[in-house]
C-alpha positions as CSV (number, residue, x, y, z in Angstrom):
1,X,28.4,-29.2,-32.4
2,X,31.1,-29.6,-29.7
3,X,33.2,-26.0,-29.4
4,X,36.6,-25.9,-31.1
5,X,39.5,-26.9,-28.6
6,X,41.7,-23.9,-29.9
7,X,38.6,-21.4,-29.2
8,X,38.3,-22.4,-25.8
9,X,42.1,-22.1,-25.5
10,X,41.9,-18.6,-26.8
11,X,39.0,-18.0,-24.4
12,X,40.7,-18.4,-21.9
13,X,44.2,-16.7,-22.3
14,X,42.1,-14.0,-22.9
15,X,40.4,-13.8,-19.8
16,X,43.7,-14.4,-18.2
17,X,45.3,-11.8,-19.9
18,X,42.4,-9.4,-18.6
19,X,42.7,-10.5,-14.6
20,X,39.4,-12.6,-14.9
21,X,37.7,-15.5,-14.6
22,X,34.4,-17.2,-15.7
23,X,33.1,-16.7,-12.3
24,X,33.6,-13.0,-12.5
25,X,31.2,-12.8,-16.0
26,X,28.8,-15.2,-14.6
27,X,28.4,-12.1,-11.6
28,X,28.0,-9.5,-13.8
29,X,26.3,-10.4,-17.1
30,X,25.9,-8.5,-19.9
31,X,23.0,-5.5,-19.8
32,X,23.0,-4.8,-23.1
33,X,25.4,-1.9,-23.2
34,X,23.3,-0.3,-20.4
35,X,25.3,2.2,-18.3
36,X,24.9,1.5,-14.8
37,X,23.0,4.3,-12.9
38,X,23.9,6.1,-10.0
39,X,22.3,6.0,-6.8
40,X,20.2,9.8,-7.4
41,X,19.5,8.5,-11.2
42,X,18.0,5.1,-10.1
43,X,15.5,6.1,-7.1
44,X,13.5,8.1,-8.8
45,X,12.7,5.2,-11.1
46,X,12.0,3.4,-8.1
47,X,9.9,5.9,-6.6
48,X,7.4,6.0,-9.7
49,X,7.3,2.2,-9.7
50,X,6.1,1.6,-6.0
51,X,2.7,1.9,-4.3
52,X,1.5,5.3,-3.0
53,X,1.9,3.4,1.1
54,X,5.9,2.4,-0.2
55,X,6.7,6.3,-1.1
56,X,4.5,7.4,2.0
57,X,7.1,4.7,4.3
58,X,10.4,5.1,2.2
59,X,10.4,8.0,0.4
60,X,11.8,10.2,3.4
61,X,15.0,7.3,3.5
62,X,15.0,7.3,-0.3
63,X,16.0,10.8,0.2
64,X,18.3,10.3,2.4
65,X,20.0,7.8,0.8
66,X,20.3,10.3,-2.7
67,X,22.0,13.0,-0.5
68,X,24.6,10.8,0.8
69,X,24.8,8.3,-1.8
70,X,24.1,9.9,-4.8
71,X,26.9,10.3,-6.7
72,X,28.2,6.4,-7.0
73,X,27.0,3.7,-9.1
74,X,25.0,1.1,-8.1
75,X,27.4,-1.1,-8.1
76,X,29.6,1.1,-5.9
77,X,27.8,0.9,-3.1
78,X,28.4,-1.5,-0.2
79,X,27.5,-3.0,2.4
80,X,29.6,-0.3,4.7
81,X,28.2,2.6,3.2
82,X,24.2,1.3,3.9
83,X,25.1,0.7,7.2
84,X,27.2,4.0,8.0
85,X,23.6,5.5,6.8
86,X,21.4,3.4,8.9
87,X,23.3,4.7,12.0
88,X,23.4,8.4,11.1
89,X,19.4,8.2,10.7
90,X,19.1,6.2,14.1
91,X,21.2,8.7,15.5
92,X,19.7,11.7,14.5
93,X,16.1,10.7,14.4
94,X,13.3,12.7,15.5
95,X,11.8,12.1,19.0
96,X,8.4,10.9,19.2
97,X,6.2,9.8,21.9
98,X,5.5,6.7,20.2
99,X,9.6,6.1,19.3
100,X,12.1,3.6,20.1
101,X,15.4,5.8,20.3
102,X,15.2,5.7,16.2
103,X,15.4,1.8,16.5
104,X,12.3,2.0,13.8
105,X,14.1,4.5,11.5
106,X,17.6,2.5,11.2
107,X,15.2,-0.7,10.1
108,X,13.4,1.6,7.7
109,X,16.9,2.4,5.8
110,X,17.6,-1.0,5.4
111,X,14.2,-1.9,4.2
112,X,14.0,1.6,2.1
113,X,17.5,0.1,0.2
114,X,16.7,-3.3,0.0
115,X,13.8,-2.1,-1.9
116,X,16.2,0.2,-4.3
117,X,18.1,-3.2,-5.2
118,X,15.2,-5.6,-5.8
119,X,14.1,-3.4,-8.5
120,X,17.9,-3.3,-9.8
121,X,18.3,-7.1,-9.7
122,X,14.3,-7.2,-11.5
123,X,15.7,-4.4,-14.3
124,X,18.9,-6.9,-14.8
125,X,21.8,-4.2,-13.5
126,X,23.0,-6.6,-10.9
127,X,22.6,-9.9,-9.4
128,X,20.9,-11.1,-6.2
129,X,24.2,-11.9,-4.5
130,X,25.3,-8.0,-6.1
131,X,22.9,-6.3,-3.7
132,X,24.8,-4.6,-0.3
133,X,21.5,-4.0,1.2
134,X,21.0,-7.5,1.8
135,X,23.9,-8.4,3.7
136,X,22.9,-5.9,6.6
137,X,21.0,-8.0,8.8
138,X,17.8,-5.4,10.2
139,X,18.3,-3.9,13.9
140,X,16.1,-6.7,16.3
141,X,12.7,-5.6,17.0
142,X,12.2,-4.8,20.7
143,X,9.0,-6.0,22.1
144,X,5.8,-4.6,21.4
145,X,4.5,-2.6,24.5
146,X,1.3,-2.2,23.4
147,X,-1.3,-3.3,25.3
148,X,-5.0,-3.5,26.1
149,X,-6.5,-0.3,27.9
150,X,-8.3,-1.0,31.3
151,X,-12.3,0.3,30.8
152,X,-11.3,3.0,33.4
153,X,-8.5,4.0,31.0
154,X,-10.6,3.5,28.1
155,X,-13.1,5.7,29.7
156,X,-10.8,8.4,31.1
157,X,-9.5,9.3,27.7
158,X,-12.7,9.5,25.8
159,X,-14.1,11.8,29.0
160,X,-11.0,14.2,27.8
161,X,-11.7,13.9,24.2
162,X,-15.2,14.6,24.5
163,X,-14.9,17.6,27.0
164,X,-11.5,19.4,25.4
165,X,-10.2,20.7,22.4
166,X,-11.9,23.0,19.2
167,X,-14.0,19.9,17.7
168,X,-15.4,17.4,20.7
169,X,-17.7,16.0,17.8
170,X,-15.2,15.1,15.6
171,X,-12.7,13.5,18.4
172,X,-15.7,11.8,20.2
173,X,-16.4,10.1,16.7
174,X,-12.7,9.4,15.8
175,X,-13.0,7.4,19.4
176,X,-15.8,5.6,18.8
177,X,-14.8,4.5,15.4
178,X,-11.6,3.2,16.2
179,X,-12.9,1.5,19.6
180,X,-15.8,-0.3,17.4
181,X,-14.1,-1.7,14.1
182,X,-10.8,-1.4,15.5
183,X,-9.5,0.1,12.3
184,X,-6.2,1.8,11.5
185,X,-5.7,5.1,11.4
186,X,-5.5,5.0,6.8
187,X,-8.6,2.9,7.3
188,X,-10.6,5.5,8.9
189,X,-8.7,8.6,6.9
190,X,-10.0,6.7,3.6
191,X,-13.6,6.2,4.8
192,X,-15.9,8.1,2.1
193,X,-19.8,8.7,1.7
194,X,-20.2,5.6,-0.6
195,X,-18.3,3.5,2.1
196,X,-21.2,3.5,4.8
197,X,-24.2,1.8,4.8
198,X,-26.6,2.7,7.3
199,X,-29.4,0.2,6.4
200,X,-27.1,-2.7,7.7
201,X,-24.8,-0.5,9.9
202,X,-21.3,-1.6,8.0
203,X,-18.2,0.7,7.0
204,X,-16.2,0.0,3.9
205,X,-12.4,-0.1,5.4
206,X,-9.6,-0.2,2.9
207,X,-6.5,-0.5,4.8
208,X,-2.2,-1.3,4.1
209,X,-1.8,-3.8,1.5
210,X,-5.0,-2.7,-0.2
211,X,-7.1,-4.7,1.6
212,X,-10.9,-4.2,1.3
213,X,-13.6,-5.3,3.6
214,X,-17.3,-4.4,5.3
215,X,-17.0,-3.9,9.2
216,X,-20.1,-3.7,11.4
217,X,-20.7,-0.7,13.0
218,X,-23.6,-0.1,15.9
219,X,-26.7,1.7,14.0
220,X,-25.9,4.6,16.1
221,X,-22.6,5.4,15.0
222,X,-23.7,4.7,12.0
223,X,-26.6,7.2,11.8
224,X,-23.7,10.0,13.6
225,X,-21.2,9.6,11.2
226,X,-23.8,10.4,8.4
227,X,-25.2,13.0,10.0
228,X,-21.7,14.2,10.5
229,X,-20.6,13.6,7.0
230,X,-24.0,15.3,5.3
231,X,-23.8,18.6,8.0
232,X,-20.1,19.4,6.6
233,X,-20.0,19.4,3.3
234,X,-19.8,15.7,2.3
235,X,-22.3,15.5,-0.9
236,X,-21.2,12.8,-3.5
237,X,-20.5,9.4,-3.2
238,X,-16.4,9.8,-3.1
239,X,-16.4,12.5,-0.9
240,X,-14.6,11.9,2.1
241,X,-16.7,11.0,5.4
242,X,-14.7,12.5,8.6
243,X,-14.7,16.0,8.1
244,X,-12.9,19.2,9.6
245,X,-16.4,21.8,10.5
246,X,-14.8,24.0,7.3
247,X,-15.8,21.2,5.3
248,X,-12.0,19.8,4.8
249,X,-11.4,16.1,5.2
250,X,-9.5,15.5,8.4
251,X,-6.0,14.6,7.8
252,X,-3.5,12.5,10.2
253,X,-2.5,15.7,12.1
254,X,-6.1,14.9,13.6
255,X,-4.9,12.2,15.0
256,X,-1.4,13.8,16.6
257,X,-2.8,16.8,17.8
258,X,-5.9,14.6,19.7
259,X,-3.6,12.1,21.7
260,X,-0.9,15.4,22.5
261,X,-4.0,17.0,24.0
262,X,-5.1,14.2,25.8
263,X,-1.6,13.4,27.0
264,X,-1.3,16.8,28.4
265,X,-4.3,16.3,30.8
266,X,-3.9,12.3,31.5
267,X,-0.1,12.4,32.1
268,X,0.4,9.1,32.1
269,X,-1.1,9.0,27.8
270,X,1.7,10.9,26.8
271,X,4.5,8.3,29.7
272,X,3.4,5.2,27.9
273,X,3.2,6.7,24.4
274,X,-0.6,5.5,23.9
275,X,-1.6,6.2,20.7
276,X,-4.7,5.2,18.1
277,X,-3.4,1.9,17.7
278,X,-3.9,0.9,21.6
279,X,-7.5,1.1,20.9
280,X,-7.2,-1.6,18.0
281,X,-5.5,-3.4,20.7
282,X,-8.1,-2.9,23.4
283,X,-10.7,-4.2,21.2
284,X,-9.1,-7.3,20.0
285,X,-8.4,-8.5,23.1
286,X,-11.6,-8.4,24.3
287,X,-13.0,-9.9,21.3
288,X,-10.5,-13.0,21.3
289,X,-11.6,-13.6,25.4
290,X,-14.8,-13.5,24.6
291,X,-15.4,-15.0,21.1
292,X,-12.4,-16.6,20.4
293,X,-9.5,-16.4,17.9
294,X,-11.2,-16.9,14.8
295,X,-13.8,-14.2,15.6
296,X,-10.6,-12.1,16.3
297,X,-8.8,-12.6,13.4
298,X,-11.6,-11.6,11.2
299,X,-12.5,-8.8,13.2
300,X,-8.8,-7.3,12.6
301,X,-9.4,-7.9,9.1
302,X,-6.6,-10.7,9.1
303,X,-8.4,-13.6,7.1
304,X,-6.8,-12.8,3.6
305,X,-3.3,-13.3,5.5
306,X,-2.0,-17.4,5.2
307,X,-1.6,-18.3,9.2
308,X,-1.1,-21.9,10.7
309,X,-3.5,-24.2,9.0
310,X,-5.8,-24.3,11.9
311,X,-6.9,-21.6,10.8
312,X,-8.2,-22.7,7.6
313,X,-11.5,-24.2,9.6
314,X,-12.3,-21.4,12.1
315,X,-13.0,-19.0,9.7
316,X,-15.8,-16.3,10.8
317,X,-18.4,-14.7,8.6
318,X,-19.5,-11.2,9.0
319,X,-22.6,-12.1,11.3
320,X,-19.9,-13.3,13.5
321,X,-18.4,-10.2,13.9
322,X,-21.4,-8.5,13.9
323,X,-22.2,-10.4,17.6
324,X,-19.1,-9.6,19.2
325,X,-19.7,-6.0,18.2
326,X,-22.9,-6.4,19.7
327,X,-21.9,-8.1,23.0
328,X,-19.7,-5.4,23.6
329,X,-21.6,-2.2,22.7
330,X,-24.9,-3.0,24.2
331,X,-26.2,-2.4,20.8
332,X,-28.4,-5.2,18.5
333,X,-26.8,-5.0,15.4
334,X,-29.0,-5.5,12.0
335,X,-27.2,-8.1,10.4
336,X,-28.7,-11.5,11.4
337,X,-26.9,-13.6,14.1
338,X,-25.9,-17.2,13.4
339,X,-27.8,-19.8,15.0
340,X,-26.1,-22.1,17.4
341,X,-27.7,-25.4,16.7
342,X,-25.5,-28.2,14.6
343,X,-28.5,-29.8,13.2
């Protein structure tokens, strides 16, 4: 039935009378007598409903952002007041050897609110053009200077590694396992007993994202990181694999204390701020001059990630990988190598 003329006539003196229009309700519909929550009320909501790797990244800015903006609604908050926070935490970041004058930290606010509001917008308190965070365009990323290490680098570092230090064993490993699969850093932290198979030399590697998959290793490493893993402590299947010698699991600190030791004696570690991740580097960028893109891409564990479409027919399988490993340790591998005849 068409409305009554006198209703909508009513309607809208009324809305006069208040100082608003039908623009203004469309903006803010109703939440069902919800009160809006402040800032320190709301993140913890949002905390509980991300991913253990969101807290890990955020939850440091999610902090931040309670102790400044705490005490006003969500819908108090603007734009101004994100980015008055996002140049306090650039300013006042901590200095790392891998940092980039807290260029990283000041995107990480941004992100760390925008993810605060998504969740607002997906519980119905506000509406995607409500949200402050996203009308602070993210500080420009700087180029990456990352690069591939020179074998005489390569070589130089794992010398010191293997030579220096309370646990040569452990950081001689560490090395080797990063150089081979080039993994990340929570790939190899979540490696457990269950996750290597020594009868066809693979590693399990969960990484960011979740992502699952089998990585060739050479049969030696394989057989060291079991012997490693069965001489301190490691027992059941879930138990992890890398292993402090009092039997603890190694933690990241592993990591930071090995490459500020290293820096220390190779003074030109510590000037370029070379770091785990220059080892993933080093090893896809041999693999892609030697085997091509499509064996790189698979080796870095990229294939569940949409790309151009080429990319769609140079898939490689795991024997694939499983050559290039071999072509540049030396080492047959187990796993059987495609043949190279069309017919």
């Amino acid at each position: 039935m068409p409305a009554d003329p006198s209703r909508i006539v009513t309607a809208r003196q009324m809305l006069a009378h208040l100082g608003l229009t039908l623009a203004d309700l469309a903006a803010h519909p109703d939440t069902s007598g919800r009160t809006m929550p402040t800032v320190a009320e709301y993140v913890p909501r949002v905390a509980a409903a991300a991913s253990p790797g969101t807290r890990r990244t955020y939850g440091t800015y999610w902090n931040r952002m309670t102790a400044t903006l705490g005490h006003l609604r969500l819908d108090e908050v603007t734009a101004s007041d994100i980015e008055a926070l996002m140049r306090q935490v650039t300013a006042t970041a901590r200095t790392r050897r891998t940092g980039r004058q807290g260029r990283h930290a000041g995107e990480h606010v941004i992100a760390a609110a925008r993810a605060v509001y998504r969740r607002a917008i997906a519980d119905g308190y506000l509406t995607a053009a409500d949200s402050p965070a996203h009308r602070i365009a993210k500080p420009r990323r700087l180029p990456n200077p990352r690069r591939a290490l020179t074998p005489g680098e390569l070589q130089d570092i794992n010398l010191v590694a293997r030579t220096s230090g309370n646990d040569v064993i452990l950081d001689a490993l560490l090395l080797r396992l990063h150089t081979e699969t080039a993994c990340r850093r929570g790939g190899a932290l979540a490696l457990r007993l269950v996750d290597l198979d020594t009868a066809h030399a693979l590693v399990r590697l969960t990484e960011k994202g979740g992502t699952l998959r089998w990585q060739p290793i050479t049969p030696t490493l394989a057989e060291r990181l079991l012997e490693h893993a069965h001489a301190r402590g490691a027992v059941l299947p879930t138990d992890r694999l890398l292993r402090y010698r009092n039997g603890q699991p190694i933690s990241s600190r592993r990591y930071d204390h090995l490459w500020k030791r290293i820096g220390e004696r190779l003074p030109w570690v510590a000037a370029q701020g070379i770091s785990t991740h220059w080892l993933r580097h080093t090893t896809l960028t041999w693999v892609e001059r030697h085997f091509g893109y499509g064996v790189a891409r698979a080796y870095a564990g990229h294939t569940d990630r949409r790309g151009p479409a080429t990319t769609t027919y140079i898939k490689a399988d795991l024997q694939a990988v499983a050559a290039a490993l071999a072509a540049m340790t030396g080492e047959h591998h187990p796993l059987p190598v495609s043949g190279t005849s069309w017919l």
